[in-house]
N, CA and C of each residue as an Amber inpcrd file, in Angstrom:
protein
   528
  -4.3840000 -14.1010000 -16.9030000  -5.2740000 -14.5310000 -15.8430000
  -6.4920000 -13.6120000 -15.8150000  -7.3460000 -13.9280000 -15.6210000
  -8.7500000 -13.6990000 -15.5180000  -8.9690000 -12.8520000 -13.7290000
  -8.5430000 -12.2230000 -13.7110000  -8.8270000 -12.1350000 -12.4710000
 -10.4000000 -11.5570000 -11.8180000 -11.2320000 -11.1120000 -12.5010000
 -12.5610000 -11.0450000 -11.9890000 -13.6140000 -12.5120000 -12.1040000
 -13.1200000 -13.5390000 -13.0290000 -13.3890000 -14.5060000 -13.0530000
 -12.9910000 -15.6160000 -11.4570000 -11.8620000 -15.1650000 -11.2770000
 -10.9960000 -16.0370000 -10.3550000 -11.2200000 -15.5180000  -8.7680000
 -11.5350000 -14.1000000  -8.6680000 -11.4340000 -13.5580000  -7.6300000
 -12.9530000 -13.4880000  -7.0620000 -14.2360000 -13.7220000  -7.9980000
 -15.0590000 -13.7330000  -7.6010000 -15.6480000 -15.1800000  -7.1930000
 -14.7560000 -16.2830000  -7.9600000 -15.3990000 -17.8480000  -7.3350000
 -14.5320000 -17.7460000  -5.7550000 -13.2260000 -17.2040000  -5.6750000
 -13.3690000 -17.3760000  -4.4390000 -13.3160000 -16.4360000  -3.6610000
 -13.9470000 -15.1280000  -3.5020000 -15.0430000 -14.8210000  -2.8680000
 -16.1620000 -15.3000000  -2.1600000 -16.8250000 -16.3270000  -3.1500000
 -18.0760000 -16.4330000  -3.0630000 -17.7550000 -17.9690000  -2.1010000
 -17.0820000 -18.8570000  -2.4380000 -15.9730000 -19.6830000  -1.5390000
 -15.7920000 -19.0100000   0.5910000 -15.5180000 -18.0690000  -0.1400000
 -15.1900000 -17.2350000   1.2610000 -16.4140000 -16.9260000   2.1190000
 -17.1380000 -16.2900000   1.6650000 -18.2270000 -16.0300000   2.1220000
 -19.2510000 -17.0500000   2.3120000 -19.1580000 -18.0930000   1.5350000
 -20.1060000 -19.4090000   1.9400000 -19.7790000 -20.3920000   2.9520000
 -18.3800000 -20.3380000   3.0540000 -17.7150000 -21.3460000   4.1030000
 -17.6410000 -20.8490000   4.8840000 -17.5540000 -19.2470000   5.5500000
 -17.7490000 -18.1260000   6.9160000 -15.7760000 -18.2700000   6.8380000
 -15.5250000 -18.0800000   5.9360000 -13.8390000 -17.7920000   6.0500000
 -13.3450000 -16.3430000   5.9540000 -12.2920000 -15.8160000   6.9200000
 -12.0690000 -14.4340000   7.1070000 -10.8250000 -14.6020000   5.9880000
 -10.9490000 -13.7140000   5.1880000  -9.7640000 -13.4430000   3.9930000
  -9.7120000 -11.6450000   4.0310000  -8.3760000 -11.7050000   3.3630000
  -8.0570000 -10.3880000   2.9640000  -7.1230000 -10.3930000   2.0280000
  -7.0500000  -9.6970000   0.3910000  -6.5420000  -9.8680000  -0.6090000
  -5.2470000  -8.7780000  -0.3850000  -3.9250000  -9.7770000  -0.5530000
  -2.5730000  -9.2640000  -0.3660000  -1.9800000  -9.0150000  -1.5290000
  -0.8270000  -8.5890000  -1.5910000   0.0830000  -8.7650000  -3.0730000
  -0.1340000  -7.4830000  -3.9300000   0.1850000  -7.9250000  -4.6020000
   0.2700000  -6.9150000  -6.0460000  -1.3570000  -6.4760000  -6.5340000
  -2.5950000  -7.2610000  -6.3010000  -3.6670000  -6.9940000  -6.5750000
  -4.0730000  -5.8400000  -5.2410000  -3.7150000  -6.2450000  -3.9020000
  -4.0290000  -4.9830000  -2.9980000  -3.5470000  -4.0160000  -3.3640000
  -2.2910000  -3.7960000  -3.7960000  -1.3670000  -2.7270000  -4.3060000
  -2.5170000  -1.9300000  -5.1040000  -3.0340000  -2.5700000  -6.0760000
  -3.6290000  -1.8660000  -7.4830000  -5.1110000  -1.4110000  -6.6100000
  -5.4870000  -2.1380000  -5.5790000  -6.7670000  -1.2040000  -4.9670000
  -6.6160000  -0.0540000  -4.0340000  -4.9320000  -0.3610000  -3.5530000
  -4.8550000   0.9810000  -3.0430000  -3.9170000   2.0950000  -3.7610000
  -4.2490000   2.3110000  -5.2340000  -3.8310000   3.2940000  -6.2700000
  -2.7210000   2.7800000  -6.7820000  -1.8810000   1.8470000  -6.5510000
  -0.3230000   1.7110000  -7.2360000  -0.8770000   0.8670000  -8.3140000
  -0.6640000   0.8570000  -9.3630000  -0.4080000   0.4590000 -10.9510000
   0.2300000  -0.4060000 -11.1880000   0.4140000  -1.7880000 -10.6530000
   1.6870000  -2.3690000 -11.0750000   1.6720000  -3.9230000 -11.2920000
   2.5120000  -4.4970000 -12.3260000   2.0110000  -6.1960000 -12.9910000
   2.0290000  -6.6840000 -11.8560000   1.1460000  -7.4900000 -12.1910000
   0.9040000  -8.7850000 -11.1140000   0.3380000 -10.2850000 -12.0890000
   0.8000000 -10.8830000 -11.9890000   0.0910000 -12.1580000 -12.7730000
  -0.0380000 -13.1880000 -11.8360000  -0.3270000 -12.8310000 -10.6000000
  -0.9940000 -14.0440000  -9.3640000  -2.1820000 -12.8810000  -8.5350000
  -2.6360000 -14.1390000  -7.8410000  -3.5510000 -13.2780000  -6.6670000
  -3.2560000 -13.7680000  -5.4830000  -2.6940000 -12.7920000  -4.0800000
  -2.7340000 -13.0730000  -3.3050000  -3.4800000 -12.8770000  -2.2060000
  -3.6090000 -13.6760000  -1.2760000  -4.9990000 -13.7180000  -0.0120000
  -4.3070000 -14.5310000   1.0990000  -4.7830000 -13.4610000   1.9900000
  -4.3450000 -14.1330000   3.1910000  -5.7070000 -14.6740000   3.7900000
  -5.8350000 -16.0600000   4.5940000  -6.6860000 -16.7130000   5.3940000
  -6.3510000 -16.8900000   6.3860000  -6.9940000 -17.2260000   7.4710000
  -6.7300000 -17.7970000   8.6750000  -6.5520000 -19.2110000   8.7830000
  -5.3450000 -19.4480000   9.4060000  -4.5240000 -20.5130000   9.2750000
  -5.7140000 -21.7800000   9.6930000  -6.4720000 -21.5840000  10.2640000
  -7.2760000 -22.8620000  10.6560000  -8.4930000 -23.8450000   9.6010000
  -8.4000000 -22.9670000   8.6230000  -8.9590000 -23.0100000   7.3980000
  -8.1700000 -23.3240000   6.1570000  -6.8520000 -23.6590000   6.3250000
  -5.9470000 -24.2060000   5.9490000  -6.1010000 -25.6090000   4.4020000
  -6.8690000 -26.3410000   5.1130000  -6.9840000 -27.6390000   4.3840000
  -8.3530000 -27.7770000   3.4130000  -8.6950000 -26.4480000   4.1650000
 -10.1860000 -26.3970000   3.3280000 -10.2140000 -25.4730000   1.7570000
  -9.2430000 -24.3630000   2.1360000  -9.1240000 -23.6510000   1.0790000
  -7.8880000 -24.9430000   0.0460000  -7.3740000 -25.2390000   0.3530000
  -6.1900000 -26.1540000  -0.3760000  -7.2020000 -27.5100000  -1.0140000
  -8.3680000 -27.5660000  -0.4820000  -9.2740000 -29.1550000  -1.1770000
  -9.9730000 -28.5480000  -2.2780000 -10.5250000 -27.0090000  -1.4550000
 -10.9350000 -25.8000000  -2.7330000 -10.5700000 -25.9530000  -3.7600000
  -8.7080000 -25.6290000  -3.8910000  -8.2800000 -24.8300000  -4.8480000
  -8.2600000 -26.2190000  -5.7890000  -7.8960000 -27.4640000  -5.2630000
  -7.7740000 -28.6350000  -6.1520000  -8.7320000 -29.2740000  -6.4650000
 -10.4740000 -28.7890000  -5.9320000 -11.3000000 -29.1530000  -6.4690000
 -11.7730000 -28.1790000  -7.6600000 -10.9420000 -27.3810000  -7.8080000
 -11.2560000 -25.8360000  -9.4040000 -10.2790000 -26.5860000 -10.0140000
  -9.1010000 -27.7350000  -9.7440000  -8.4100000 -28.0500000 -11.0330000
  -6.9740000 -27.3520000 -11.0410000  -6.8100000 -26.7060000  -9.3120000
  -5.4380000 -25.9490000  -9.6100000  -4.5350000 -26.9540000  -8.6570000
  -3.3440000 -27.1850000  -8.9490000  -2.4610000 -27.8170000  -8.6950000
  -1.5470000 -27.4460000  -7.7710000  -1.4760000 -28.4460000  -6.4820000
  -0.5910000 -27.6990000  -5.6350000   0.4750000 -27.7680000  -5.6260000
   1.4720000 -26.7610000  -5.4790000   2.8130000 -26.9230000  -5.9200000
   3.3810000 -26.4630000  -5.1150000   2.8570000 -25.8160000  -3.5740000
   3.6650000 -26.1220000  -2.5430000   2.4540000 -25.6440000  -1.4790000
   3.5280000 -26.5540000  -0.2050000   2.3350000 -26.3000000   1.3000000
   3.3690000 -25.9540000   2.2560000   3.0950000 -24.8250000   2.9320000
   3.5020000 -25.0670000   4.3580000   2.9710000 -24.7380000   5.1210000
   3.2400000 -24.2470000   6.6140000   2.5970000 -23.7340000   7.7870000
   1.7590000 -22.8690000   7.4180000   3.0410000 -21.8370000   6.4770000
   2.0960000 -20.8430000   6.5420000   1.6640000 -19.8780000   5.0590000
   2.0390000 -21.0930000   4.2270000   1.7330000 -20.5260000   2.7190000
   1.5160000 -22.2480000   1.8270000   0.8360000 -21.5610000   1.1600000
   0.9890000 -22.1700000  -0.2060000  -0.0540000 -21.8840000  -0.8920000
   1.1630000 -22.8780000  -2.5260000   0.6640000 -22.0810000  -4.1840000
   0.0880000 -22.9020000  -5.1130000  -0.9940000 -22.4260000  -5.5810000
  -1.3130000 -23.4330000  -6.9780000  -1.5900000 -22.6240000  -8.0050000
  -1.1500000 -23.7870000  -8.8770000  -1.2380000 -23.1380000 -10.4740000
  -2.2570000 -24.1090000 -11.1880000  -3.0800000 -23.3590000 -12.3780000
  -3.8230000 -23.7690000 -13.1350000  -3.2610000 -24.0620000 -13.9890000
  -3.8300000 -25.0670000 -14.4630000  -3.7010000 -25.5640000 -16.1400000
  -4.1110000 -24.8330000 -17.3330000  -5.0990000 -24.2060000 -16.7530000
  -6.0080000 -23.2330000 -17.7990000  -5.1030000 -21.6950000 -17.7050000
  -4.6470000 -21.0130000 -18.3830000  -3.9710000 -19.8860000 -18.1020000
  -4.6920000 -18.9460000 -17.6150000  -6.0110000 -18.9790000 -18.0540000
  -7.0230000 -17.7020000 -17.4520000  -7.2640000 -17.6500000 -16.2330000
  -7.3300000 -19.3970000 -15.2360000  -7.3780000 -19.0040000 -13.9990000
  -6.1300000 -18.9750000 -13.3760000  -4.6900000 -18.9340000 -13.8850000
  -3.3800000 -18.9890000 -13.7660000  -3.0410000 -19.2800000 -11.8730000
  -2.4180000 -18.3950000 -11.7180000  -1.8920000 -18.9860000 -10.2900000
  -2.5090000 -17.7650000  -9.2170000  -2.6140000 -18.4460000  -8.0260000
  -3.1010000 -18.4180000  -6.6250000  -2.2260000 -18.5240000  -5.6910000
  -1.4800000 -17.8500000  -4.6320000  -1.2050000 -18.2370000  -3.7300000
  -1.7530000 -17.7730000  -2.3420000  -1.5160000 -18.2740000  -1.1200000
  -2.2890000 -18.1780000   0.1350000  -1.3590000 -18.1110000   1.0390000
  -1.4160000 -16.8670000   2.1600000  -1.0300000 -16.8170000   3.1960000
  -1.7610000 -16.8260000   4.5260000  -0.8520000 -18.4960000   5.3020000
  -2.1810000 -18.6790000   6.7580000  -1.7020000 -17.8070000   7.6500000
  -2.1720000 -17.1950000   8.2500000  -2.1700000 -16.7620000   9.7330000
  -2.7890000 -16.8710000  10.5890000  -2.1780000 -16.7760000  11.8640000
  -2.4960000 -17.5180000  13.0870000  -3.5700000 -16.5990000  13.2590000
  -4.7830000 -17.1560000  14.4260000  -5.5920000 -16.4310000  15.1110000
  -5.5290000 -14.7320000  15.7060000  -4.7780000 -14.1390000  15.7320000
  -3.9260000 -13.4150000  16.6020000  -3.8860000 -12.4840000  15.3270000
  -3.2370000 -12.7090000  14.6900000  -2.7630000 -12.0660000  13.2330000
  -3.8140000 -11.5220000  12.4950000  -4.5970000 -12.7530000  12.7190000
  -5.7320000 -12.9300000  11.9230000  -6.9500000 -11.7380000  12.2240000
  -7.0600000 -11.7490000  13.7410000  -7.8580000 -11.0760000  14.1480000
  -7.3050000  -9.3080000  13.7180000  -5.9330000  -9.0330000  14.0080000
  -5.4360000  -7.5360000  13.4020000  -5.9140000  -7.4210000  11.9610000
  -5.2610000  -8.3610000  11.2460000  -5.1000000  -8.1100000   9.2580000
  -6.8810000  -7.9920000   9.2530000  -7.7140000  -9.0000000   9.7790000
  -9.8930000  -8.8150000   9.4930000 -10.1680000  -7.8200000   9.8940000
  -9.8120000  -7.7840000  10.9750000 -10.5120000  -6.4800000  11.7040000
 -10.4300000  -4.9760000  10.8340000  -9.1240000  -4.7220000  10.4290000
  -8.9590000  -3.6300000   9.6360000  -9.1520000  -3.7770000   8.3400000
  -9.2800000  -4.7150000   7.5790000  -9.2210000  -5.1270000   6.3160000
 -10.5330000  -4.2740000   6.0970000 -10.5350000  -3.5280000   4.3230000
 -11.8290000  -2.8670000   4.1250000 -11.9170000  -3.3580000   2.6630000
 -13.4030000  -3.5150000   2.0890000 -13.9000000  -3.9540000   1.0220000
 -13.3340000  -2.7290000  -0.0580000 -12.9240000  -3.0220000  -1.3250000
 -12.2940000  -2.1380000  -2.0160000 -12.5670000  -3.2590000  -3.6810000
 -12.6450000  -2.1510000  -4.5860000 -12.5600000  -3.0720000  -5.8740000
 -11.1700000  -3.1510000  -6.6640000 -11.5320000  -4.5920000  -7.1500000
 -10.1080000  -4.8830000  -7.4640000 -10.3440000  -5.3100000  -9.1750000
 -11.2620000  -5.7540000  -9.3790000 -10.9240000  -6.3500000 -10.9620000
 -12.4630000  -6.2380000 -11.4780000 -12.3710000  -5.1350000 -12.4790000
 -14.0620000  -5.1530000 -13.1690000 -14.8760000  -4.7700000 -12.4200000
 -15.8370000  -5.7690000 -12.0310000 -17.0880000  -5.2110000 -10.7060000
 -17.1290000  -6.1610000 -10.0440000 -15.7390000  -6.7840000  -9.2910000
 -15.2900000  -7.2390000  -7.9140000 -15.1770000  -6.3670000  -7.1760000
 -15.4360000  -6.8570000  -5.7950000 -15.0370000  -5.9550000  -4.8800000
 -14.7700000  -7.2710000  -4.0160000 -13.6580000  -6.7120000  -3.2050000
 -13.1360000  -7.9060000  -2.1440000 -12.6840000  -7.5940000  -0.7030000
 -11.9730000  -8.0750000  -0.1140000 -11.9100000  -7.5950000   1.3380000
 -10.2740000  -7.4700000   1.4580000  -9.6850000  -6.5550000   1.2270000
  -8.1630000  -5.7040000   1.4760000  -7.4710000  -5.3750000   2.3150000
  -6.7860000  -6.2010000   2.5650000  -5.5960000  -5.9610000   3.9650000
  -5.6900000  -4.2340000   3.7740000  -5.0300000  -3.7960000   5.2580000
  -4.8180000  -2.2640000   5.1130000  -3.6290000  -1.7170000   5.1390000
  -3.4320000  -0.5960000   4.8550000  -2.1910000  -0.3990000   3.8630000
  -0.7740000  -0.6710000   4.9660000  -1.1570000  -0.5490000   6.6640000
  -0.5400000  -0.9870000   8.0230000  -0.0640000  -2.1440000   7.4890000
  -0.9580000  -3.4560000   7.2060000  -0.5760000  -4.7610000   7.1970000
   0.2200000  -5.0440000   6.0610000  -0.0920000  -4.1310000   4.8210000
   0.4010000  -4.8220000   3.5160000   1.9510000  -4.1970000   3.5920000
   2.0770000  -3.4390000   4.3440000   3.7010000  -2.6170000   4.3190000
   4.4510000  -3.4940000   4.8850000   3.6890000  -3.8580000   6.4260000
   4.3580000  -5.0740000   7.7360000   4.6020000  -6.4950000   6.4910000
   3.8000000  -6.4820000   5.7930000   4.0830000  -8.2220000   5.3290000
   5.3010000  -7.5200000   4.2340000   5.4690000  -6.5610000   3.4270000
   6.5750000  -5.8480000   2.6220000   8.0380000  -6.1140000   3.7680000
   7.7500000  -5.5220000   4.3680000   8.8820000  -5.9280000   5.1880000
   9.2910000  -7.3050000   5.6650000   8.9340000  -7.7730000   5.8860000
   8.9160000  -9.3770000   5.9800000   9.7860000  -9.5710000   4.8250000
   8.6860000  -9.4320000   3.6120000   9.7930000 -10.1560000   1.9660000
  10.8590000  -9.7780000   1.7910000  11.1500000  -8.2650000   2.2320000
  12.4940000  -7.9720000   1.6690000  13.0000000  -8.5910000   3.0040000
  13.1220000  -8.6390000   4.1650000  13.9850000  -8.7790000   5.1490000
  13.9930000 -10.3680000   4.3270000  13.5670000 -11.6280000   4.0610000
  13.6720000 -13.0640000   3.7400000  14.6100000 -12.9230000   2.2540000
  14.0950000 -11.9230000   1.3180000  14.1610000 -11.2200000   0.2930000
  15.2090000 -10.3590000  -0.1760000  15.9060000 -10.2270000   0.5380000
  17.0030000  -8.3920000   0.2170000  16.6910000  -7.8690000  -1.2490000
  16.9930000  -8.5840000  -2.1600000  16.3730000  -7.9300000  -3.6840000
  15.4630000  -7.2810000  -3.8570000  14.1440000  -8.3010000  -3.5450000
  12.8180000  -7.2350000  -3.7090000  12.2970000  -5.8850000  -3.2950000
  13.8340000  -4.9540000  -2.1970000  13.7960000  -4.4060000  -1.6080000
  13.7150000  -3.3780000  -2.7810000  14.0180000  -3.1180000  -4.6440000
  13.8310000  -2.1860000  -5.2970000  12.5040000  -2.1150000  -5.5600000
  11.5570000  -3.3500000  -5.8640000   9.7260000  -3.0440000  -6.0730000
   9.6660000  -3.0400000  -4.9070000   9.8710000  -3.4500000  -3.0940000
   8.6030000  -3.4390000  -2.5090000   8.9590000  -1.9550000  -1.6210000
  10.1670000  -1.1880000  -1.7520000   9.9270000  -0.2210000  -1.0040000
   9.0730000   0.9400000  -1.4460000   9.1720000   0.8920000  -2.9410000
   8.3030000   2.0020000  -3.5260000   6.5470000   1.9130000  -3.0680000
   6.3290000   0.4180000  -2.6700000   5.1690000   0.1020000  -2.5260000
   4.3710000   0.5740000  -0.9040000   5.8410000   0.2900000  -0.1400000
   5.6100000   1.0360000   1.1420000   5.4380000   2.1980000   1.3100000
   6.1330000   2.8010000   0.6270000   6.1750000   4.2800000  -0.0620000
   4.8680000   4.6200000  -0.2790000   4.1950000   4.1400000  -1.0870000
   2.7930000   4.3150000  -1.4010000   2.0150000   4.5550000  -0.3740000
   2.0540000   3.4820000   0.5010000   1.3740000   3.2500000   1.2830000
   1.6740000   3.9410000   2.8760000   2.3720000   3.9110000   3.2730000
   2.6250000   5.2650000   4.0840000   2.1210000   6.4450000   4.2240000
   2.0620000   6.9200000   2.4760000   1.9230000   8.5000000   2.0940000
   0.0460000   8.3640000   1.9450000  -0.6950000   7.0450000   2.1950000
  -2.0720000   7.3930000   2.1050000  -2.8370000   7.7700000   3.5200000
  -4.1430000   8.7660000   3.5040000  -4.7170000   9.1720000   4.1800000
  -5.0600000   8.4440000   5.2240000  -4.4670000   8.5970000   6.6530000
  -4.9830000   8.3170000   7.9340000  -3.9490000   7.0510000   8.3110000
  -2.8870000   6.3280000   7.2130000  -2.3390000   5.4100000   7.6120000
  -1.3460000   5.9070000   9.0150000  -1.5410000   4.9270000  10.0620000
  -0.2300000   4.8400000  11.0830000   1.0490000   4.5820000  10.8080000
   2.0600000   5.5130000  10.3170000   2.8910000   5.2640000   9.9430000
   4.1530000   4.9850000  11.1620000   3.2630000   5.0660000  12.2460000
   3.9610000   4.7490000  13.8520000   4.4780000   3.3770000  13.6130000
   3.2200000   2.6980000  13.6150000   3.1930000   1.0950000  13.5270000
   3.9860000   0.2830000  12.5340000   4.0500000   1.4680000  11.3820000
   4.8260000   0.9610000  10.2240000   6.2510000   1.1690000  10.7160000
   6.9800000   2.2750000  10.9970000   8.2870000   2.6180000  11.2840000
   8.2040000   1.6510000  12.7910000   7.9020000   1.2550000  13.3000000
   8.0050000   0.2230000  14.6120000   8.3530000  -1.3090000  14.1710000
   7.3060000  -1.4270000  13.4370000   7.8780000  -2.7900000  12.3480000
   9.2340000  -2.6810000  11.6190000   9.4470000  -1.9450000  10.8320000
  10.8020000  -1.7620000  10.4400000  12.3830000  -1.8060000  11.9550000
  11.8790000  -1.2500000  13.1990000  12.4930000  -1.1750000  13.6410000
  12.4650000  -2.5930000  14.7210000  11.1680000  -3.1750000  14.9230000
  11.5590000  -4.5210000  15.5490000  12.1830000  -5.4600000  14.4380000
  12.5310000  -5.3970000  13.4370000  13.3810000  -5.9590000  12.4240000
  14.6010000  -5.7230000  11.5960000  15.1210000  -4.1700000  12.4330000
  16.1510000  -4.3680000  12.2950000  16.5820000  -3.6760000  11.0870000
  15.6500000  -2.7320000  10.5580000  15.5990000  -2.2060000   9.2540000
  15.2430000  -0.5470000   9.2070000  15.6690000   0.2360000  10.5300000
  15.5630000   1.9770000  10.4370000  15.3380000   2.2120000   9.2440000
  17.1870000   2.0590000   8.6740000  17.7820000   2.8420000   7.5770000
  17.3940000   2.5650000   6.7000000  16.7470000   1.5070000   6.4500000
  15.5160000   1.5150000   5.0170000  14.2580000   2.4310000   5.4100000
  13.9460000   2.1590000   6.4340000  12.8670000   3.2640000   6.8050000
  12.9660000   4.7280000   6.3220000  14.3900000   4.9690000   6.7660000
  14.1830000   6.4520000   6.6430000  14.7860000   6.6590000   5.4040000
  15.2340000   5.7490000   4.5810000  15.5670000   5.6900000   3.0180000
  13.7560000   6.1310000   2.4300000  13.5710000   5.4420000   2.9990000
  11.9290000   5.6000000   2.0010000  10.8450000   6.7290000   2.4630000
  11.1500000   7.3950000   4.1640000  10.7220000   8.6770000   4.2760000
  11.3000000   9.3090000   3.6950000  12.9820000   9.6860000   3.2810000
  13.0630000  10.7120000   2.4610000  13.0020000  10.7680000   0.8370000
  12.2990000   9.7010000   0.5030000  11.8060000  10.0190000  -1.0320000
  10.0610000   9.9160000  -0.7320000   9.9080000  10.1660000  -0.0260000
   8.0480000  10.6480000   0.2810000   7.9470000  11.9460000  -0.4980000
């Protein structure tokens, strides 16, 4: 996948339609120092913008291969622009993940708009709690992200604990 190819049409998507995004997943990971494969791009939008980014993605030729409330994925035909997926969130959500989200480069001489390392841990927790497996890649990732400069790691260990998940918490403070 092409990802400075892919990440800059929709960018420019984003910014022309006045849509609030912030790039999630494995590509935020790599802008906030972690190193690690990714062969999709993920972005969160605001859920009300929903049908517009999804007419988007199938007017570039990518194929939708699933919808719901509050996600969905398409894949290209072309391997270079390979797969996309999207996470909606509500107004509310929306307004926390924009507000903090900061421009950071992600692929070549992209630069995009990056959940903060608060939100990308809170949505980590989410996957593994839906997830239990992914709990060997995504805690190292929380890990990461915890241990960077100025993060609230209040908010983070609060999330873990309105879900029910301390003892992973403090599994992953003591390999800090």
């Amino acid at each position: 996948m092409q990802f400075d190819e892919v990440l800059r049409t929709w960018r420019d998507f984003f910014e022309r339609e006045h849509i609030r995004y912030a790039v999630i997943g494995g590509l935020a990971m790599q802008a906030w120092g972690r190193s690690r494969f990714t062969n999709d791009a993920d972005i969160a939008v605001e859920r009300r913008a929903r049908e517009r980014v999804i007419d988007h993605a199938e007017s570039l030729g990518y194929e939708t291969i699933h919808v719901s409330e509050g996600y969905s994925n398409h894949l290209h035909s072309k391997e270079r622009f390979g797969r996309i997926d999207f996470m909606y969130v509500d107004t509310r959500t929306a307004d926390q993940i924009f507000q903090r989200a900061v421009e950071k480069p992600i692929a070549n001489d992209v630069a995009m708009v990056v959940a903060a390392p608060e939100h990308l841990a809170m949505m980590k927790i989410i996957a593994i709690k839906n997830n239990p497996p992914r709990a060997a890649y995504e805690a190292e990732d929380i890990r990461l992200l915890i241990n960077l400069p100025g993060v609230d790691t209040d908010s983070v260990r609060d999330y873990f604990d309105q879900h029910g998940m301390l003892e992973m918490w403090n599994a992953i403070k003591r390999a800090r």
